[in-house]
Residue frames as a rotation matrix with the C-alpha (Angstrom) as fourth column:
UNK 1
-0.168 -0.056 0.984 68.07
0.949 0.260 0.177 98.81
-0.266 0.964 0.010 48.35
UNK 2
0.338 0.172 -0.925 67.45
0.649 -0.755 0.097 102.06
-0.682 -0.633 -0.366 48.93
UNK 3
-0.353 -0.793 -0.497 71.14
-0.320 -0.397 0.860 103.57
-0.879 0.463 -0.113 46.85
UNK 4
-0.645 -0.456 0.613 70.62
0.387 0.496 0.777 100.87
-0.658 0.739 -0.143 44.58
UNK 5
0.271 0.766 0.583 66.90
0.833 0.117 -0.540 102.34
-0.482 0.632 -0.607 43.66
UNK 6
0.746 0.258 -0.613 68.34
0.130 -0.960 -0.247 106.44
-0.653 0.104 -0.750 43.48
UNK 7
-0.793 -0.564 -0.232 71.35
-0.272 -0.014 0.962 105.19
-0.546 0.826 -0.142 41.25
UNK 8
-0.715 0.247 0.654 68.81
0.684 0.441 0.582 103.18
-0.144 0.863 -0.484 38.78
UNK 9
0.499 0.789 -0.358 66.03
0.628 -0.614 -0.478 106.30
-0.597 0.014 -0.802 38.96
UNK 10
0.074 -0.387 -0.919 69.06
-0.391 -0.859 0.330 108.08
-0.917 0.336 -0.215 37.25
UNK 11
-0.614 -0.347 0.709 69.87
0.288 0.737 0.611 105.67
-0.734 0.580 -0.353 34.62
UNK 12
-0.783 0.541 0.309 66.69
0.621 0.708 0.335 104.70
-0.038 0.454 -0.890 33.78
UNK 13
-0.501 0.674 -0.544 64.06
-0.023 -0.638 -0.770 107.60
-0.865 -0.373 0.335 34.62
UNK 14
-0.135 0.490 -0.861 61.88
-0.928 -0.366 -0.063 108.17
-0.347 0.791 0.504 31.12
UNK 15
-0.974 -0.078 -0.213 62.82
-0.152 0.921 0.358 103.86
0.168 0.381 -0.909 30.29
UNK 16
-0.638 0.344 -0.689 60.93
0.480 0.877 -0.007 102.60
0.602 -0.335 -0.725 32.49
UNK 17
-0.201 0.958 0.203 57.79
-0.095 -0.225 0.970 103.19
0.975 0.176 0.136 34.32
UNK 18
-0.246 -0.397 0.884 57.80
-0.806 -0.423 -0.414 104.39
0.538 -0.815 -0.216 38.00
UNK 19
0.754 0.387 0.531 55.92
-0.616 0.698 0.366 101.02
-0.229 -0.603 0.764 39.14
UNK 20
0.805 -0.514 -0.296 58.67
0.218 0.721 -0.658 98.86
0.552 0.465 0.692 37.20
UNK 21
-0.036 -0.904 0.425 61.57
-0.283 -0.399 -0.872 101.00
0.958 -0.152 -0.242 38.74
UNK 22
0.140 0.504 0.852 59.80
-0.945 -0.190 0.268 100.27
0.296 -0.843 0.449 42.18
UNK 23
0.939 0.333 0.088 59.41
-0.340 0.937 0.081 96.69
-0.055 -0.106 0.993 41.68
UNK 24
0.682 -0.715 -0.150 63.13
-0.062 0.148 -0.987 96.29
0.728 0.683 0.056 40.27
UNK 25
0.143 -0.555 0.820 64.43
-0.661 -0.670 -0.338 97.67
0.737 -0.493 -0.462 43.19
UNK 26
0.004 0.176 0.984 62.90
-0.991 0.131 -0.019 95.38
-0.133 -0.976 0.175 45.25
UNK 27
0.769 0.300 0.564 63.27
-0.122 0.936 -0.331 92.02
-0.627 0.186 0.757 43.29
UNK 28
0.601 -0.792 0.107 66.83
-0.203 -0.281 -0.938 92.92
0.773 0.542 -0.329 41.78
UNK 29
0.610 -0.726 -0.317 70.13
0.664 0.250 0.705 91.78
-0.433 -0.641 0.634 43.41
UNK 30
0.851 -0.523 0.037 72.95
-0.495 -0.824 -0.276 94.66
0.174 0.217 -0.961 43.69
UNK 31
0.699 -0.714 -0.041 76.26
0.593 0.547 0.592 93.39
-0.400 -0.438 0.805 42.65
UNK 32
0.672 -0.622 -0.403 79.44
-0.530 -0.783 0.325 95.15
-0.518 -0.004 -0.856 42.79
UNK 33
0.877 -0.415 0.244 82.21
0.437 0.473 -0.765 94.25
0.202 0.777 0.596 39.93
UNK 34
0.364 -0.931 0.017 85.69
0.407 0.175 0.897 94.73
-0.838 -0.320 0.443 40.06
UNK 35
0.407 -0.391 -0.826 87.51
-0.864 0.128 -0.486 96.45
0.295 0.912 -0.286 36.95
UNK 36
-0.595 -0.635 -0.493 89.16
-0.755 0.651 0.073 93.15
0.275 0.415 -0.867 35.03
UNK 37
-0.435 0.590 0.680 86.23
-0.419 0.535 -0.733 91.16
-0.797 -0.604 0.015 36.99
UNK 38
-0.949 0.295 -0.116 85.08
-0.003 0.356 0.934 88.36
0.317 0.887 -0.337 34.32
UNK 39
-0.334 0.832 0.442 80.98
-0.698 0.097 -0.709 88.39
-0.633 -0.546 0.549 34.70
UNK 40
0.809 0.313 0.498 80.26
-0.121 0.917 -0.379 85.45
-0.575 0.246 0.780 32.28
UNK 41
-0.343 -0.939 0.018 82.36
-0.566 0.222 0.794 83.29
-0.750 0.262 -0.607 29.81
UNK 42
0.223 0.621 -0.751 81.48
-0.939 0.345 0.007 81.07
0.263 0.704 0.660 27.10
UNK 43
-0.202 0.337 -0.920 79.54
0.036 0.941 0.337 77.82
0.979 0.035 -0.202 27.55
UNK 44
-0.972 -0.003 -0.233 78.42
0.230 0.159 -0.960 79.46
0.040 -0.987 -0.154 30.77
UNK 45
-0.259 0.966 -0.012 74.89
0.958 0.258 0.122 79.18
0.121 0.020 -0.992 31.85
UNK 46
-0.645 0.003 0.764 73.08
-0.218 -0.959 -0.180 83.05
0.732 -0.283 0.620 31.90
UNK 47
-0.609 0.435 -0.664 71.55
0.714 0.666 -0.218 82.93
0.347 -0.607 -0.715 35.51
UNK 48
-0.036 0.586 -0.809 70.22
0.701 -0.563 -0.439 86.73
-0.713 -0.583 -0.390 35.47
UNK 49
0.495 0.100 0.863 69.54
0.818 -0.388 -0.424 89.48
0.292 0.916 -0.274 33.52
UNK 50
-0.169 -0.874 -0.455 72.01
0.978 -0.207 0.034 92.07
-0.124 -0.439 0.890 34.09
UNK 51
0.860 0.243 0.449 71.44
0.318 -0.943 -0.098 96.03
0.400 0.227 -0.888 34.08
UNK 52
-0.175 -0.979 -0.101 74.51
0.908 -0.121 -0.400 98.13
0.380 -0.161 0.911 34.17
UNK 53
0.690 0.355 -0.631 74.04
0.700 -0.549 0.457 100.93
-0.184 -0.757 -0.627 37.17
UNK 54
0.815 -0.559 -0.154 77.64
-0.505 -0.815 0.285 102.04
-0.285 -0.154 -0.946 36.71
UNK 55
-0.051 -0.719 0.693 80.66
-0.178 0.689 0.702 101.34
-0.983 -0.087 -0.163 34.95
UNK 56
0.371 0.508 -0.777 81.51
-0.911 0.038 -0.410 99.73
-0.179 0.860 0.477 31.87
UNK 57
0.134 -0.252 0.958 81.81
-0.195 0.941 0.275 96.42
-0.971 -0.224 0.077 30.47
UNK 58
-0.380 -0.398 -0.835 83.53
-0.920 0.074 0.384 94.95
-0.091 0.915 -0.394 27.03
UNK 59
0.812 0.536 0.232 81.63
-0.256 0.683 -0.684 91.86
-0.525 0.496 0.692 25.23
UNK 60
-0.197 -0.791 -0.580 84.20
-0.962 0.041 0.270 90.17
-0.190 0.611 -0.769 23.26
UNK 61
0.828 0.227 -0.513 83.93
-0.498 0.719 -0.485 86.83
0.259 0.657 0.708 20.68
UNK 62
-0.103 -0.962 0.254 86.72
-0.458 0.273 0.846 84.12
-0.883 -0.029 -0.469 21.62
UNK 63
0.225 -0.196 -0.955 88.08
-0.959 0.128 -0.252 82.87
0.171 0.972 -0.159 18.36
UNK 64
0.749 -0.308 -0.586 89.16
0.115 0.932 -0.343 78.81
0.652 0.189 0.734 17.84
UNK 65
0.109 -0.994 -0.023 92.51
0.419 0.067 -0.905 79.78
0.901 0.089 0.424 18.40
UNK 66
0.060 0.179 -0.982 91.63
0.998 -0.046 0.052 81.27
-0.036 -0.983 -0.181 21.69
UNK 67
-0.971 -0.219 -0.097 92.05
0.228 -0.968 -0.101 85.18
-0.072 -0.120 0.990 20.84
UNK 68
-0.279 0.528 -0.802 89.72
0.483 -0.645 -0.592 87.92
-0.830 -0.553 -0.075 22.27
UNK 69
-0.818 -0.244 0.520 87.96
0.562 -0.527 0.637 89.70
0.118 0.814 0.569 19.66
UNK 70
-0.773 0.531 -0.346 85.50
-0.207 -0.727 -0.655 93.11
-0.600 -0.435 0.672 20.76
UNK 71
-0.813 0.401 0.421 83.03
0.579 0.481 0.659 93.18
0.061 0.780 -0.623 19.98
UNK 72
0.002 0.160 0.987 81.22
-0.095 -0.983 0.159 96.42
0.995 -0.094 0.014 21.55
UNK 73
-0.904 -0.417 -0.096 80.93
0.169 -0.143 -0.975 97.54
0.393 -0.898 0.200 25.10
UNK 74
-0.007 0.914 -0.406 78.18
0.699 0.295 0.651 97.72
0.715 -0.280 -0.641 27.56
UNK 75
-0.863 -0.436 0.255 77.72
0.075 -0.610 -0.789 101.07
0.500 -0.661 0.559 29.94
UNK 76
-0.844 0.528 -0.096 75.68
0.112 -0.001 -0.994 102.43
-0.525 -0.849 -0.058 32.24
UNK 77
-0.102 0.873 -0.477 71.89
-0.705 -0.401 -0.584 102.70
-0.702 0.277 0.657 31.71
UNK 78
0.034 0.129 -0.991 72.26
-0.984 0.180 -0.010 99.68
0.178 0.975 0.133 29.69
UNK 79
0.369 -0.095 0.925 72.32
-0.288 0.934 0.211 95.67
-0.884 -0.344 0.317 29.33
UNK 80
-0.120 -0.636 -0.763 73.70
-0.762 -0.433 0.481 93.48
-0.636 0.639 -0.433 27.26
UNK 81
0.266 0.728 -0.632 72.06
-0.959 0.267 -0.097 92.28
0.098 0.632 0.769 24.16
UNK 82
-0.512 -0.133 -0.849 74.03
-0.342 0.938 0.059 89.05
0.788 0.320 -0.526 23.50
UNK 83
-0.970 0.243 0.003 73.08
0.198 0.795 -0.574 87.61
-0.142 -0.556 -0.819 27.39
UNK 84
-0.169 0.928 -0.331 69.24
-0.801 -0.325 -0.502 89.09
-0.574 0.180 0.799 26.59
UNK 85
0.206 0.596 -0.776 69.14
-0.916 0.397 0.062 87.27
0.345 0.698 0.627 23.73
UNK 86
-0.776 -0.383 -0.501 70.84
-0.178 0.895 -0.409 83.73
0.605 -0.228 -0.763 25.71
UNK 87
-0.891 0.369 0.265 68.48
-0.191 0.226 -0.955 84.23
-0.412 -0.902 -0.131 28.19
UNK 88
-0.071 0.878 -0.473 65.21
-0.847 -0.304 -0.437 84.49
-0.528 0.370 0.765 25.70
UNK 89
-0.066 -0.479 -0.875 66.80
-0.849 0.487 -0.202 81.45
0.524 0.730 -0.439 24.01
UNK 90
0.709 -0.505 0.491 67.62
-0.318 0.393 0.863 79.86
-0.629 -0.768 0.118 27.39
UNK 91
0.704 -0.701 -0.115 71.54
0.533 0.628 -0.567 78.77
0.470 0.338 0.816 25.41
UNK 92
0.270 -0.804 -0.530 74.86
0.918 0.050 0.393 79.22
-0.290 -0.593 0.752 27.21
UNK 93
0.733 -0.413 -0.540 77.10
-0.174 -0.882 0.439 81.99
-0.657 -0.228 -0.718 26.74
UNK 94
0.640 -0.597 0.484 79.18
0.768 0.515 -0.381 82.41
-0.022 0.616 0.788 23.50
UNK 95
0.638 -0.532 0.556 80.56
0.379 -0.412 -0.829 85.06
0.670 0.739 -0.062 24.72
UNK 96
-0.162 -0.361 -0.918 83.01
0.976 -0.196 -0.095 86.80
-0.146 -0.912 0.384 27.84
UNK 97
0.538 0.310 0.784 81.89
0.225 -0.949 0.221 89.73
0.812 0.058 -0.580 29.12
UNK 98
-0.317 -0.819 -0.478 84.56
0.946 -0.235 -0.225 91.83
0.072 -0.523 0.849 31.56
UNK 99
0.635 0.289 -0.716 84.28
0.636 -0.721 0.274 94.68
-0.438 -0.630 -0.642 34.00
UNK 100
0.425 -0.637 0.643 86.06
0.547 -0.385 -0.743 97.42
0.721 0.668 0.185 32.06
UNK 101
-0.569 -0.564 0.599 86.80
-0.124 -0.661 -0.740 99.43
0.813 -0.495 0.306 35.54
UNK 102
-0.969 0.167 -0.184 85.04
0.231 0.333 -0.914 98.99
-0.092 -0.928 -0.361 38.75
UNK 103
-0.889 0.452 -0.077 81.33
-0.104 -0.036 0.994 98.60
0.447 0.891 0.079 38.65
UNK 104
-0.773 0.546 0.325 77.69
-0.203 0.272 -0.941 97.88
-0.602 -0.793 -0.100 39.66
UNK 105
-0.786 0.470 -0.400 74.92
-0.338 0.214 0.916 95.78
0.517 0.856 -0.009 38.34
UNK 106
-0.340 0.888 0.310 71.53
-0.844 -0.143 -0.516 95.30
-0.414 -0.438 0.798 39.22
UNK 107
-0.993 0.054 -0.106 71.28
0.012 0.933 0.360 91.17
0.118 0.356 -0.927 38.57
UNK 108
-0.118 0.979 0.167 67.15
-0.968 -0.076 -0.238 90.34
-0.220 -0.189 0.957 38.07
UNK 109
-0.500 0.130 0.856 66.46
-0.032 0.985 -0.168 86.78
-0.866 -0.112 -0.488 38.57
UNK 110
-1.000 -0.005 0.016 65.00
0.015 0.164 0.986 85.29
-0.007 0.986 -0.164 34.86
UNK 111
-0.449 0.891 0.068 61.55
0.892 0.442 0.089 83.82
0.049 0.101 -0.994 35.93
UNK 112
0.052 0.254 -0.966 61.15
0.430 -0.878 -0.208 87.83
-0.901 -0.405 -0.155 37.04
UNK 113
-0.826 -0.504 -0.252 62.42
-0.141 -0.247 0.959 88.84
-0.546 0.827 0.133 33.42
UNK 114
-0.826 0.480 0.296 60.03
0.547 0.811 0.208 86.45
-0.140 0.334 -0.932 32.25
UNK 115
0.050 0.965 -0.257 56.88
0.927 -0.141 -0.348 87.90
-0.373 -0.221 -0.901 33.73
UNK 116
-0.443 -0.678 -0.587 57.96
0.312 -0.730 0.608 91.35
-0.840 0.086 0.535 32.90
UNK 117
-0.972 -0.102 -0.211 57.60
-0.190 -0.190 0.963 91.03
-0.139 0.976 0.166 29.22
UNK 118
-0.365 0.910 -0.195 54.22
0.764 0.413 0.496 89.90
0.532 0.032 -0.846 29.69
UNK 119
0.109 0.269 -0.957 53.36
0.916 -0.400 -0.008 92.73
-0.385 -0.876 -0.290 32.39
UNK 120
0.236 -0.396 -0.887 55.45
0.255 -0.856 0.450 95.84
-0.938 -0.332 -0.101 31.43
UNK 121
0.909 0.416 -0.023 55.40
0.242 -0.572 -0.784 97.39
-0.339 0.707 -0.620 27.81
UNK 122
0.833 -0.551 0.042 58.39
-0.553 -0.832 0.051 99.40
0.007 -0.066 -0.998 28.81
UNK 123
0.179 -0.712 0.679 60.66
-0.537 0.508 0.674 96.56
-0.824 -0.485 -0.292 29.76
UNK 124
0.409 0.096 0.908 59.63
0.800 0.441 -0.407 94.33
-0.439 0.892 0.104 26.24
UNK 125
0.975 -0.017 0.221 60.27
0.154 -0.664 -0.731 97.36
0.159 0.747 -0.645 24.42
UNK 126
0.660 -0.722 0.207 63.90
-0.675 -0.449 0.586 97.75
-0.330 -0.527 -0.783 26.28
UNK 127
-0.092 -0.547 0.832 65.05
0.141 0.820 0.555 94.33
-0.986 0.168 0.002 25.56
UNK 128
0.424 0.092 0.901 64.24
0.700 0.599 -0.390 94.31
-0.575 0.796 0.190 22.16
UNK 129
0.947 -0.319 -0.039 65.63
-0.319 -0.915 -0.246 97.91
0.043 0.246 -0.968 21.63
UNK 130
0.259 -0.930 0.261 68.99
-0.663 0.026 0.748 96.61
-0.703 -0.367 -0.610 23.47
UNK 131
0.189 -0.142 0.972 68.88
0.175 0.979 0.109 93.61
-0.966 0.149 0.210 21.37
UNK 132
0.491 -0.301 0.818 69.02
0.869 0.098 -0.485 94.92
0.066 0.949 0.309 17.91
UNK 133
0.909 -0.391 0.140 70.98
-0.290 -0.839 -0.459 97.58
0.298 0.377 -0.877 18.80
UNK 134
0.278 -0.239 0.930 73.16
-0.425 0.838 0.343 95.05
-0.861 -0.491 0.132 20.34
UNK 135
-0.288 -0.611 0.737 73.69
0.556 0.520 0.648 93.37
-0.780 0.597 0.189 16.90
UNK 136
0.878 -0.168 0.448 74.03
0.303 -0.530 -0.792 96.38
0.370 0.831 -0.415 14.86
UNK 137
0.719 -0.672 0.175 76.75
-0.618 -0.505 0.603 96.96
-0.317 -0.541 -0.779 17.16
UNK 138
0.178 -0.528 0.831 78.24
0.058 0.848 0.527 93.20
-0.982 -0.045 0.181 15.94
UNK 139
0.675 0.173 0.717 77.04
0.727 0.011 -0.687 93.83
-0.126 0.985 -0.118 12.08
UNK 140
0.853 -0.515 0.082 79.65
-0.504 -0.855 -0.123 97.13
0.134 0.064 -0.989 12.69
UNK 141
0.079 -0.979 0.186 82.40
-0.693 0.080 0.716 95.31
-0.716 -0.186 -0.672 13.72
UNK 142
0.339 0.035 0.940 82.20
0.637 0.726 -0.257 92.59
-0.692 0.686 0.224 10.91
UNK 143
0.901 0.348 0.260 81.93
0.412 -0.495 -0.765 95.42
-0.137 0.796 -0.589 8.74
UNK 144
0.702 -0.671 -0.241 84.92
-0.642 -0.742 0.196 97.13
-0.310 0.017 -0.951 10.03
UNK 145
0.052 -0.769 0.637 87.18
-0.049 0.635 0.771 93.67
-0.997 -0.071 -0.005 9.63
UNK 146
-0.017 -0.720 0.694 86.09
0.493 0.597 0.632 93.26
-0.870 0.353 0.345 6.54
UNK 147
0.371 0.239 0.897 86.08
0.852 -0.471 -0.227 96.48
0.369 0.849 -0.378 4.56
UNK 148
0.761 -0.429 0.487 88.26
-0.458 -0.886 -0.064 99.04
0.459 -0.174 -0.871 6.61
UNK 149
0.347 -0.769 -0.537 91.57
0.273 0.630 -0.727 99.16
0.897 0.106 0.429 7.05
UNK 150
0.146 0.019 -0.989 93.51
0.916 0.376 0.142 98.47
0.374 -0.927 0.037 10.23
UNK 151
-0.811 -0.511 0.286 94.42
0.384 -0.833 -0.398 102.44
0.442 -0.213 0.871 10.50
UNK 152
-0.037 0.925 0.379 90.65
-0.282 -0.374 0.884 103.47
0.959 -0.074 0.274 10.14
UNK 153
0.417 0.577 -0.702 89.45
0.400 0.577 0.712 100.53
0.816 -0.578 0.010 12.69
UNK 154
-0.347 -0.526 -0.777 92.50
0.920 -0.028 -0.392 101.47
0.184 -0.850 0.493 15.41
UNK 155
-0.908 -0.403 -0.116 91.41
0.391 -0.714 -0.580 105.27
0.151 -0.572 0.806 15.29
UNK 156
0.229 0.969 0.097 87.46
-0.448 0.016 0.894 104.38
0.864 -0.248 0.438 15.69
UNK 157
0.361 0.091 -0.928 88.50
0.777 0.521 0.353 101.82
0.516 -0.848 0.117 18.48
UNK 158
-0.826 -0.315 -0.466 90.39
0.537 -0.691 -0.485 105.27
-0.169 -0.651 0.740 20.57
UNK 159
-0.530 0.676 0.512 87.54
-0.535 -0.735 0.416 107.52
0.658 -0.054 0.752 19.73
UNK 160
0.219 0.687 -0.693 85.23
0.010 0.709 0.705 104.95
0.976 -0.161 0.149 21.02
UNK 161
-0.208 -0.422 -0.883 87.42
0.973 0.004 -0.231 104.21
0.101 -0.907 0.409 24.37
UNK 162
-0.838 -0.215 0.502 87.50
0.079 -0.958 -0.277 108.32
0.540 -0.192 0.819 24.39
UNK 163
-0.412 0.885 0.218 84.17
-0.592 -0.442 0.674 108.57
0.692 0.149 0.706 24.35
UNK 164
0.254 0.656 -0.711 83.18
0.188 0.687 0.701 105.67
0.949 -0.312 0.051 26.27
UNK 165
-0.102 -0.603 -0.791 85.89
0.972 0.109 -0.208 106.26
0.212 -0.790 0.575 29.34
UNK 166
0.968 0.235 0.085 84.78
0.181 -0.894 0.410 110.47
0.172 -0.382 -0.908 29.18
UNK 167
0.695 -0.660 -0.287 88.54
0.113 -0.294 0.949 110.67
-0.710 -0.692 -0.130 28.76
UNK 168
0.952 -0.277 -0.131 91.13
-0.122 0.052 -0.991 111.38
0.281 0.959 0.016 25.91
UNK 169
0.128 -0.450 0.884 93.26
-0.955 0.183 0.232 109.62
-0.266 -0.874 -0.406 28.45
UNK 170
0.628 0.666 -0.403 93.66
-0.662 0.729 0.173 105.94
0.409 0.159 0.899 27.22
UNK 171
-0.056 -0.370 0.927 95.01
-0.858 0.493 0.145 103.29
-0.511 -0.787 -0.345 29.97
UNK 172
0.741 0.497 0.452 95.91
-0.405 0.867 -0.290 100.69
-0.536 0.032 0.844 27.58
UNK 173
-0.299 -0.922 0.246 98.84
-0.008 0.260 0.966 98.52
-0.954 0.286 -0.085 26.24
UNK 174
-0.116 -0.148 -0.982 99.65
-0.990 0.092 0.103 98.20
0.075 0.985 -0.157 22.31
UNK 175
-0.981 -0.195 -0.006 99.13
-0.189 0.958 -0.213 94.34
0.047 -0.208 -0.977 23.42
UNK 176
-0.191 0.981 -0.018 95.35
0.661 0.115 -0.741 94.41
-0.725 -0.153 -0.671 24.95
UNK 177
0.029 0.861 -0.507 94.45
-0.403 -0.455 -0.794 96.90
-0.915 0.227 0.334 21.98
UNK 178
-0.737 -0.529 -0.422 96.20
-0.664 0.684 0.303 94.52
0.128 0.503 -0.855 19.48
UNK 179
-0.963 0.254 0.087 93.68
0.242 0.962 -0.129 91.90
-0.117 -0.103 -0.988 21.12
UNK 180
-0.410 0.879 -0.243 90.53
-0.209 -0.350 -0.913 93.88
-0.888 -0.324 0.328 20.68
UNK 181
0.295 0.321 -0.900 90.96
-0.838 -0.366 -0.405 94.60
-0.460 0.873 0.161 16.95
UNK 182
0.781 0.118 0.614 92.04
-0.031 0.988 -0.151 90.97
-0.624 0.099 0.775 16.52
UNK 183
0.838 -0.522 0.159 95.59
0.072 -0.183 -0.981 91.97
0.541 0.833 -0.115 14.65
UNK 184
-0.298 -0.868 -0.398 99.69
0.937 -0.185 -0.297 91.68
0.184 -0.461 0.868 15.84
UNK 185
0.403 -0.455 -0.794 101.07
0.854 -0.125 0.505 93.82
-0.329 -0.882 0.338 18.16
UNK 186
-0.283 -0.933 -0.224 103.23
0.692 -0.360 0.625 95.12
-0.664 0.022 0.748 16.04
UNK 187
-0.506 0.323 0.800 100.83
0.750 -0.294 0.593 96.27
0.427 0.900 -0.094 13.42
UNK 188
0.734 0.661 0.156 99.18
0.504 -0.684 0.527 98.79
0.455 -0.309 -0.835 16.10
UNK 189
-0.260 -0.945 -0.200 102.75
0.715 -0.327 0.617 99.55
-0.649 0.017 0.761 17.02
UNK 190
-0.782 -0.115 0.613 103.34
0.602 -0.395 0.694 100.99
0.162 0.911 0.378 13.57
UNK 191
-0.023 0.695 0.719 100.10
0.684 -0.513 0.518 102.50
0.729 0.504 -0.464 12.92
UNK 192
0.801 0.208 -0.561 100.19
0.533 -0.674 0.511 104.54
-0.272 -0.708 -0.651 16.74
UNK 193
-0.225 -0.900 -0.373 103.91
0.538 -0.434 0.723 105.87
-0.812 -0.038 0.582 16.24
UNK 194
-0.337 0.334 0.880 102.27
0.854 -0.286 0.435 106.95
0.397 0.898 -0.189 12.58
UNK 195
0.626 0.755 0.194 99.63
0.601 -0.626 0.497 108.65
0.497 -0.194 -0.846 14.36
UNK 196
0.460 -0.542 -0.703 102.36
0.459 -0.532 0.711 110.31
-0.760 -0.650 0.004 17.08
UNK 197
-0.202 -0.854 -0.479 104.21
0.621 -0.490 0.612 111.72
-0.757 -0.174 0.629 14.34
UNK 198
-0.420 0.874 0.245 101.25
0.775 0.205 0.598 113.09
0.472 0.441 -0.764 12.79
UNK 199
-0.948 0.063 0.312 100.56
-0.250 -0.753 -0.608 114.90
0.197 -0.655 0.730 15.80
UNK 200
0.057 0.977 -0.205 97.38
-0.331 0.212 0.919 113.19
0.942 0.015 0.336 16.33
UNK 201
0.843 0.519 -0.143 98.34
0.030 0.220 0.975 111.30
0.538 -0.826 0.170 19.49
UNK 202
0.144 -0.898 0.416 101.05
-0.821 -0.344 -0.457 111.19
0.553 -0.276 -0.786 22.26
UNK 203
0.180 -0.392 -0.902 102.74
0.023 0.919 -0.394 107.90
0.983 0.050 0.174 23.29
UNK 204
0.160 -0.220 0.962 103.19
-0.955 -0.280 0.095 107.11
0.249 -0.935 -0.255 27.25
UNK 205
-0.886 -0.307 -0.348 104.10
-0.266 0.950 -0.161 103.92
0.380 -0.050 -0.924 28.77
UNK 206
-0.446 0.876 -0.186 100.34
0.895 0.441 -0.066 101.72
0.024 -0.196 -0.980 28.76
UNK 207
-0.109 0.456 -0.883 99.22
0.290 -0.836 -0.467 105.45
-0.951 -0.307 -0.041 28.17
UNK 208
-0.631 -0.328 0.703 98.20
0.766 -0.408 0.497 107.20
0.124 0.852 0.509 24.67
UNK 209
-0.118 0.722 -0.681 96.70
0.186 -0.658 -0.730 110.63
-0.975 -0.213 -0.057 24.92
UNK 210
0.077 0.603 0.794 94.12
0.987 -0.161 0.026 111.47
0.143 0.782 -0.607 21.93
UNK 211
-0.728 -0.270 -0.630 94.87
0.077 -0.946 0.316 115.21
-0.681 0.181 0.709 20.59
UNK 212
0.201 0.949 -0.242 92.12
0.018 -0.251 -0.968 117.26
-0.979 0.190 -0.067 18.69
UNK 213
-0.215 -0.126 -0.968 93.25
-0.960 0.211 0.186 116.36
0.181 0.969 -0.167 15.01
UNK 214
-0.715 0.230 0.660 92.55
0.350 0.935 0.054 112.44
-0.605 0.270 -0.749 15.65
């Protein structure tokens, strides 16, 4: 456990409290993720508390009708609020969280979670930090559906990816970003080719490259 403790000492260094980081190490499972790798689903049971070592992951609401709809993303040095709050709850999963690119999580058994919050200062104070920042992250996307329009929302969702991926590179179809922002195909069509002739971005196949006027 060794790797797993000198990756989380980076992460986490100032979080958490050199006995917690100690203990973690040693009472934490290290699991490696696949990019596209599903790590829960809804109406599944949360069986750990997750810490994200490396990597990112995308949280996303399924709808009735069965469509994907973001809801924010989960990177390193972080966890993610919704399973916190399933686990604190003990209720299923209402949502699917996915490996956004190859990954690594530090899985802590619950009853360990548990004691924690009762033990460690630093750790209570983490969860509940993640947690409401965690749904101010949800209260934002409501907001954007229903009070900005689909231009705005599409060129926050590419900053975002920019920023999140450390790349003004984005490795995504007009389909899967169509399914984030919960809107046709064609309407992010339209609104990118806008933006391309604009000069704001440049079109590639499953490629769009963010220019410094977005």
């Amino acid at each position: 456990m060794t790797e797993a403790l000198n990756t989380y000492l980076n992460e986490f260094t100032g979080t958490f409290e050199q006995e917690l980081l100690e203990e973690l190490a040693g009472r934490a499972m290290l699991l490696n993720v696949s990019g596209g790798e599903v790590m829960i689903n809804p109406d599944q049971p949360v069986l750990s508390v997750p810490l994200v070592l490396r990597g990112t992951f995308k949280v996303a609401r399924i709808t009735d009708e069965g469509q994907e709809v973001l809801l924010y993303y989960v990177k390193s040095g972080e966890s993610c609020a919704m399973l916190l709050t399933f686990w604190m709850t003990t209720k299923v999963s209402v949502v699917k969280a996915v490996a956004e690119e190859d990954s690594v999580l530090l899985c802590l058994p619950l009853a360990v979670a548990d004691e924690w919050l009762i033990r460690y200062p630093s750790w209570k104070k983490f969860v509940m930090n993640t947690i409401l920042d965690g749904f101010s992250g949800v209260i934002k996307s409501i907001d954007d559906v229903l009070f900005k329009k689909m231009d705005v929302r599409l060129v926050n969702y590419l900053k975002n990816k920019s920023k999140i991926t450390n790349s003004t590179l984005i490795n995504l179809t007009h389909q899967q970003i169509s399914d984030d922002l919960g809107t046709n195909r064609v309407v992010v069509s339209r609104i990118l080719k806008d933006l391309e002739n604009r000069k704001k971005v440049l079109l590639y196949r499953n490629q769009i490259k963010l220019l410094r006027d977005l």
